[in-house]
C-alpha positions as MATLAB code, in Angstrom:
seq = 'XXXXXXXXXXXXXXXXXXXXXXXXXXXXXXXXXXXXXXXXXXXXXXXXXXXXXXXXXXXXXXXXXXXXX';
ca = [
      83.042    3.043  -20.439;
      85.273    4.660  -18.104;
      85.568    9.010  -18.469;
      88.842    9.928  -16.778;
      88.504   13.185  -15.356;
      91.390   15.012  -14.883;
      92.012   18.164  -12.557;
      91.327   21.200  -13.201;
      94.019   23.330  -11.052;
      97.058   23.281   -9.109;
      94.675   23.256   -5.905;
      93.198   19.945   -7.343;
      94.155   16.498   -5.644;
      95.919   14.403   -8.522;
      94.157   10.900   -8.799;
      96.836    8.751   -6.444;
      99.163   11.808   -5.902;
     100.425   11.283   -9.244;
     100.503   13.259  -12.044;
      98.173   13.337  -14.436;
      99.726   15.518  -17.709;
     103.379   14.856  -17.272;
     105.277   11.792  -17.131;
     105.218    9.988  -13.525;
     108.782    9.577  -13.623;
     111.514   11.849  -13.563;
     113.133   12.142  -17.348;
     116.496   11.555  -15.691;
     116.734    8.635  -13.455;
     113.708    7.159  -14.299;
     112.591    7.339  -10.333;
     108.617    8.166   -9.748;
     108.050   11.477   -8.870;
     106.082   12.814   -5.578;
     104.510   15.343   -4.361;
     107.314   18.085   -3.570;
     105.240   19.094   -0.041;
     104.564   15.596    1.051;
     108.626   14.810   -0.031;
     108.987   18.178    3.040;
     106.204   17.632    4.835;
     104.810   14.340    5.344;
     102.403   15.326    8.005;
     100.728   18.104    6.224;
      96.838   18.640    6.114;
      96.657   17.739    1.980;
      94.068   20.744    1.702;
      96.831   23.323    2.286;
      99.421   22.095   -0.674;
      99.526   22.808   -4.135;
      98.816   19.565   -6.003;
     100.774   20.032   -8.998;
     103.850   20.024   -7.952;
     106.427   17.181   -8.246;
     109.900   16.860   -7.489;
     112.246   13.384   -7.726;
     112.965   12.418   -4.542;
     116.713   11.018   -6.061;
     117.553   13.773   -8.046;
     116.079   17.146   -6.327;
     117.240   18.802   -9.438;
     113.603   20.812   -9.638;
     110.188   21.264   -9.765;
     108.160   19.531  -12.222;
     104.633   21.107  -12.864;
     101.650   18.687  -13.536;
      99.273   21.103  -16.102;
      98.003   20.730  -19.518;
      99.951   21.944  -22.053;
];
């Protein structure tokens, strides 16, 4: 039996750098979302970012936050 564990807060590395409440795609297009930092900064040390938030790198039409609701 596998137990998924899911994170806990936005300072919380998503499993893959994808989210893990929300959809993986963007509602609109259909395109996988990414991390918003690593979409502006590729080169950026991944303990300085907030994990939880995801933008479509087509679109750019917002910020999509990966918590529980």
């Amino acid at each position: 039996m596998v137990i998924e564990v899911k994170p806990r807060s936005a300072a919380e590395q998503r499993p893959n750098d994808k989210p893990a409440y929300i959809d993986t795609n963007c509602p609109e297009c259909g395109s996988p979302l990414v991390l918003l930092y690593i979409l502006e900064n590729p080169l950026a040390p991944t303990d300085k970012i907030w994990h939880d938030e995801f933008i479509c790198p087509k679109c750019r039409d917002g910020i999509y936050l990966d918590f529980p609701m």
